[in-house]
Legacy VTK file of the C-alpha trace (Angstrom):
# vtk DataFile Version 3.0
C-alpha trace
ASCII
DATASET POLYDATA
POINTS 97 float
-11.668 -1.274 7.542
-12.135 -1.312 4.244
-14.717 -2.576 2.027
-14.950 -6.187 0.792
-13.905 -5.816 -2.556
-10.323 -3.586 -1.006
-11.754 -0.021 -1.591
-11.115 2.474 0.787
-13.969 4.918 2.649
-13.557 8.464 1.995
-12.375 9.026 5.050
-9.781 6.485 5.035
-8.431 7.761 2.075
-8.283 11.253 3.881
-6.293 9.526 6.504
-3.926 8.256 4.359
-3.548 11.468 2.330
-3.264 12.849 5.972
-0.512 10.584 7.141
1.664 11.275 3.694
1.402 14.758 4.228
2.614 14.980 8.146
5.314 12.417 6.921
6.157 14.962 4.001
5.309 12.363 1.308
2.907 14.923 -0.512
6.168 17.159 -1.810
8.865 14.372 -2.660
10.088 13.786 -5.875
9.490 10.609 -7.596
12.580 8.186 -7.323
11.873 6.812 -10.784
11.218 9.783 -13.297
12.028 12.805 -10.653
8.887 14.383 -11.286
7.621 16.856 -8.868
3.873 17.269 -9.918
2.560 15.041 -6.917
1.184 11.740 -6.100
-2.577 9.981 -6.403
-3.837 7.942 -3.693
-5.063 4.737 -5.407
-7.872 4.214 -2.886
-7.372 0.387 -2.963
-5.997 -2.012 -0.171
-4.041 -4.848 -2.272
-2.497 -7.764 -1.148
1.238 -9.244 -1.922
1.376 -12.876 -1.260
4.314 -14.188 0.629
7.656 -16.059 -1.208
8.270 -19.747 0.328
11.616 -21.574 -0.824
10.898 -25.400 -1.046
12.364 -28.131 -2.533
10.231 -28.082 -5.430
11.300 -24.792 -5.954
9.851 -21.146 -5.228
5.935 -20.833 -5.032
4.379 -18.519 -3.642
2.951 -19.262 0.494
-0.400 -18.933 1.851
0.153 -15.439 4.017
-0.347 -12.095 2.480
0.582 -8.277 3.379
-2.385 -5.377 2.838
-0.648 -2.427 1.309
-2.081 1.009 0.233
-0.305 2.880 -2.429
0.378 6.284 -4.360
0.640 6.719 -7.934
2.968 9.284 -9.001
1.327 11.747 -11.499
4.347 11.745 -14.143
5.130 8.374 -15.129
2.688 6.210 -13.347
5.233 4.622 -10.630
3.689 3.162 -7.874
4.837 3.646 -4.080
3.616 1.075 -1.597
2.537 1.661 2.090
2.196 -1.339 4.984
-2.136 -1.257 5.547
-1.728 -2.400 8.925
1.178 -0.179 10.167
-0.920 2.814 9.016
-3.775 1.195 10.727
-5.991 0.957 7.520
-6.120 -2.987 8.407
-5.785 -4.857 11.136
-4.565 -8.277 10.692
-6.444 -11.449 12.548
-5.026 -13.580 15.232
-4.173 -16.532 12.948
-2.050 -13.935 11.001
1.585 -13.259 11.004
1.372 -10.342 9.620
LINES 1 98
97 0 1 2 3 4 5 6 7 8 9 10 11 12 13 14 15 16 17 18 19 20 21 22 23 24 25 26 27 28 29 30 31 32 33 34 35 36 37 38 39 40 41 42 43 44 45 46 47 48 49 50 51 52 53 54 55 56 57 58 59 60 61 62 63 64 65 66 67 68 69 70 71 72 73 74 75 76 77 78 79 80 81 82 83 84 85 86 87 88 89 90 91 92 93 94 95 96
């Protein structure tokens, strides 16, 4: 789990590097600038809040989703992973997540 303030242990961050390279990640070519020169792990959990439609109009809901994320090395885009599916996080009971 990682710490309080969203940083990742060292060896979380080797598991994630870990789990891009069996998935091939480590080699692809960024989607945005097709650069070819690799990928940083950010090594930082962050959180994207939920979108709720209402009658007042959008705002944003309560719930949020833990995501880990590589940089690419070129240009700076940003690729962004599901924390819990990679079992960086685990969610709570009262979550949906």
């Amino acid at each position: 789990m990682p710490a309080s303030d969203g940083r990742m242990s060292p060896a979380e961050i080797r598991a994630f590097q870990a789990w891009l390279m069996d998935h091939g990640f480590e080699d692809s070519e960024c989607s945005f600038c097709g650069h070819t020169g690799g990928w940083n792990t950010a090594g930082s959990v962050v959180q994207t809040p939920s979108y709720v439609a209402s009658d007042q109009g959008a705002r944003f809901g309560a719930r949020t989703f833990a995501h880990v994320f590589v940089v690419c090395n070129g240009c700076g885009h940003e690729v962004f992973f599901d924390a819990e599916k990679l079992g960086i996080v685990e969610y709570g009971e009262e979550s949906d997540g």
